[in-house]
N, C-alpha and C positions, 0 to 999 in steps of 0.2 A: 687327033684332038685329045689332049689331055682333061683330067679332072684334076680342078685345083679348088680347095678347100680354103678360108680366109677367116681366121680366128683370130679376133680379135678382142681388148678389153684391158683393163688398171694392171691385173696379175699384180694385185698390193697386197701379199702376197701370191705368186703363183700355188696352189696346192694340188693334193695329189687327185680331185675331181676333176680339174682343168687337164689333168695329165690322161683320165679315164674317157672322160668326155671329148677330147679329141682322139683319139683311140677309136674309140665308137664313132665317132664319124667318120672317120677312115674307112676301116672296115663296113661299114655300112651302107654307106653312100658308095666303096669301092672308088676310092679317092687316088689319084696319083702323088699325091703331094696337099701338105698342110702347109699354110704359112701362116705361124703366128706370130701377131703385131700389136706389140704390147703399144699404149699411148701416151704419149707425150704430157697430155693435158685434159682428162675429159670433159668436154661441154658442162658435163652434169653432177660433177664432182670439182669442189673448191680446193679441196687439201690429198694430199698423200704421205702416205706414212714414209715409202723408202724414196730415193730419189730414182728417176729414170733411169742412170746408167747401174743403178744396183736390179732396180724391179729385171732392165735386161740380163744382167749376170745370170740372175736367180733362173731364169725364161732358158738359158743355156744350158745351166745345169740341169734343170727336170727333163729338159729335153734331147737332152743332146746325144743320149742313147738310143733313141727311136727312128728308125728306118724310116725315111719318109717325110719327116716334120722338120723347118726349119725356121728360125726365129729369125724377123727382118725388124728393123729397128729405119723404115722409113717412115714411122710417124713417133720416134723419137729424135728425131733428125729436122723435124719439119720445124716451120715456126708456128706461134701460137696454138690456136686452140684445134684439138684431130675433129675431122667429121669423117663420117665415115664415108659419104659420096663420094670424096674426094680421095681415100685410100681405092676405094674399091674402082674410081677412073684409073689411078694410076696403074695399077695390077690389072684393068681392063686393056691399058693401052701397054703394058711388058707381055701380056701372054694372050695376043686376040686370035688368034684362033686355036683357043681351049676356050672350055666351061670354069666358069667362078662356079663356086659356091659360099654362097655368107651364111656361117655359122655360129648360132646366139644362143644364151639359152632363155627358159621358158619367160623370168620378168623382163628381159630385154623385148619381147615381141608382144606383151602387154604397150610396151611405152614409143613402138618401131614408128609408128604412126603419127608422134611429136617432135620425131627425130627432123632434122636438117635435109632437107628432099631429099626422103626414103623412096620416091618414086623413082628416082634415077638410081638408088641401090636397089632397089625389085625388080627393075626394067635388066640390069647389067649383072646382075648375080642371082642365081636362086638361093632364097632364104631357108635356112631347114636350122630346126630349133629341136634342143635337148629338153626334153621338162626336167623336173625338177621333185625329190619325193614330195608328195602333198598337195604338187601345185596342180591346176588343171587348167589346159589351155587350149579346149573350142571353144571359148566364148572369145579369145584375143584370135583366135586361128580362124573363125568366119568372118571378123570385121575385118579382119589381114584378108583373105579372099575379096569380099564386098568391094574395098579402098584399092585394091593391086592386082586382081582378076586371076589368081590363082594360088591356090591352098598352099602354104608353105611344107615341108617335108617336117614329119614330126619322128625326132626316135624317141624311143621309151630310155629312161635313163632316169635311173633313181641317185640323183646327189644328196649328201648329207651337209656339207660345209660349206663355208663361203669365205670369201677374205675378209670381211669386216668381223665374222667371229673371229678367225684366227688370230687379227690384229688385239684385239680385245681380248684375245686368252694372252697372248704374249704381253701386253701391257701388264696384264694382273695375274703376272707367274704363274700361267696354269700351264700342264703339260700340252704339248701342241706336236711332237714328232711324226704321232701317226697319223697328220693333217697333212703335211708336207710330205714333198717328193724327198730322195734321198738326194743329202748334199747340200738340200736348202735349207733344213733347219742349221745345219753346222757353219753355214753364211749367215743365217742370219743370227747365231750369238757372237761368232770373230767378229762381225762389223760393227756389232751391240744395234742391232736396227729396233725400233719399236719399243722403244724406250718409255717407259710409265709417264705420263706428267704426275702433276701434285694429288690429284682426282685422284689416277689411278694409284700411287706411290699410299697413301692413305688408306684407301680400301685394303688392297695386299697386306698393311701393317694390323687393320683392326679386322680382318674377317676369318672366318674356316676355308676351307677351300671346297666343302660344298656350298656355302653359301656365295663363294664366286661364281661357282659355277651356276648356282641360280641367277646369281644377278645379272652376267651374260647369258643367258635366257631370257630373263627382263628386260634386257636393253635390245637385242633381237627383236624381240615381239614387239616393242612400244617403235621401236624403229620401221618397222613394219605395220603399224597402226596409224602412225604416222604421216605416212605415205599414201596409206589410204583414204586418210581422213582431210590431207592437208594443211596437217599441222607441223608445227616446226620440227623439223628432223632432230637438228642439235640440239635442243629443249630437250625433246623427248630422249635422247639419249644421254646427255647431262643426269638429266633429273631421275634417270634409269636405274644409271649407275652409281647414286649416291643416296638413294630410297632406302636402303638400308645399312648405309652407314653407321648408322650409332646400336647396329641389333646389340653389340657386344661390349659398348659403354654403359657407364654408369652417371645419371646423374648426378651424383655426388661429386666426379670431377668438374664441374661444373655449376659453380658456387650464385655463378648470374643468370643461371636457368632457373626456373619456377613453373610449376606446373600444376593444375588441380589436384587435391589430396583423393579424391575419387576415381582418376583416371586408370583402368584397368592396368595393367603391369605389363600385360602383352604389346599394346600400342602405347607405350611413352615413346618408343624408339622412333615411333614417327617424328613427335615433336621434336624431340632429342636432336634427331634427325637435322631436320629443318636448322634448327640451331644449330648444328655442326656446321652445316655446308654454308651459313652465313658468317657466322664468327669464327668458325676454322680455317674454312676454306675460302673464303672468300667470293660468296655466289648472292649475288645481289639480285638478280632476277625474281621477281617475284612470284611470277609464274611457276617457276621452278620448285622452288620453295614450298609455295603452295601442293602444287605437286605432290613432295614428300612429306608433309605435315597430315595430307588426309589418304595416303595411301593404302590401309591398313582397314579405316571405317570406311570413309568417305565423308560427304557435307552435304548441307543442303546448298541447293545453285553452284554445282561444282562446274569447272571449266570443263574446256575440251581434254586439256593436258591432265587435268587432273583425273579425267576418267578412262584417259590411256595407258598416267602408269598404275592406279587401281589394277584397272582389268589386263594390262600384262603381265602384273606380279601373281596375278589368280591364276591367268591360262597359258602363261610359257611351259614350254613342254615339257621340262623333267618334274612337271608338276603330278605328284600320282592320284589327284583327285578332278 
């Protein structure tokens, strides 16, 4: 009987924690084989940055010098939408007498329990789950016991990166190489993947590049507030990433903006702000707007959104207070 490992997920971009974290399961679990299965479509994601047959190129390259680990593209082969019951049947019924193992990391096994009957993925593979630096997961790892009658396998495993930051530093030119496996950054500028829209193409022209780097921190965190809270993901990430849009404008280029003769000098940029991303940019949302107009004080009877990107902009982490 073999041990076969089952890794799966978007790899929008593959990076170099997905390349460490199956590693470590490997070696850990004392695995005979990984199979990583990048997806066609995720349930829980509407868009993707690169298309499938690149996201597998890229899946080739980080891996394709590692002993052991091989990249199967049967759930980008499949049609519509990947579940995972249904990868983990098929690899039940290619390899039945070996051991599965389904390996997630630590927010996938927060959400395992909404998934598309995860009881026929518990039942047919063991779960074992990488955490993540910061996160912590008995409180997701006993209800996962409770609902599926035994403790998933936890390694310790401190990650720092995720694909949705990397996508967000490549949109707004930040450096990204030592995120990436080797070979993957050099695919992803020959193909020009991850290309700015107008959002981003705007930021990039009016900011510093540590204030990129905050503001992906800000869009992280509010993305993650988000999520908790059950507010609109893309709202909060919009309104994230254009909060400080105008730090580095000047109201004067802006001859049909008006604003209090009182208003302190620090937070014009909000309004400012708010004004850019409507007459600039084209952001009608009002919610959004709002958003960035009071992100800085705050209001009284502020929204939800408006108290996510508040308190993102105060607590993302390269924050040093």
């Amino acid at each position: 009987m073999k041990k076969i490992g089952l890794f799966g997920g978007s790899f929008d971009p593959v990076h170099v924690d997905h390349v460490n974290m199956c590693k470590e399961f490997k070696n850990s679990l004392l695995l005979d084989e990984v199979i990583v299965v990048p997806a066609r479509l995720s349930p829980f994601k509407t868009e993707s940055g690169a298309s499938a047959s690149d996201r597998l190129e890229m899946l080739r390259i980080a891996f394709g010098g590692i002993a052991g680990v091989t990249v199967s593209d049967y759930e980008i082969c499949s049609d519509g939408v990947n579940y995972s019951y249904k990868t983990v049947g098929f690899f039940k019924e290619k390899f039945p007498d070996d051991e599965l193992f389904f390996l997630i990391g630590a927010d996938s096994l927060e959400s395992f329990p909404r998934w598309t009957k995860p009881d026929v993925i518990a039942a047919n593979a063991k779960i074992c789950v990488a955490g993540r630096l910061g996160s912590s997961v008995e409180k997701s790892s006993a209800e996962f016991e409770k609902k599926f009658g035994y403790k998933p396998v936890i390694l310790d495993f401190d990650g720092y990166c995720s694909s949705t930051e990397i996508r967000e530093r490549l949109e707004l030119g930040l450096k990204t190489a030592a995120y990436l496996p080797k070979g993957v950054f050099e695919y992803i500028t020959k193909k020009g993947l991850y290309e700015p829209d107008k959002y981003h193409s705007f930021m990039r022209l009016h900011s510093t590049e540590k204030r990129l780097n905050h503001t992906v921190g800000v869009m992280l965190t509010a993305i993650r507030y988000a999520e908790a809270t059950g507010a609109d993901k893309n709202k909060a990430k919009l309104a994230a990433l254009l909060h400080d849009c105008a730090k580095y404008l000047s109201p004067l280029d802006y001859p049909e903006f008006s604003i209090d003769s009182d208003v302190p000098k620090p937070v014009v940029h909000q309004y400012l702000g708010a004004y850019v991303a409507k007459n600039v940019l084209g952001v009608n949302d009002e919610e959004i707007l709002s958003a960035i107009a009071c992100h800085t004080t705050g209001k009284p009877e502020m929204s939800l959104l408006d108290k996510i990107i508040l308190t993102a902009d105060l607590l993302e982490p390269a924050r040093s207070f």
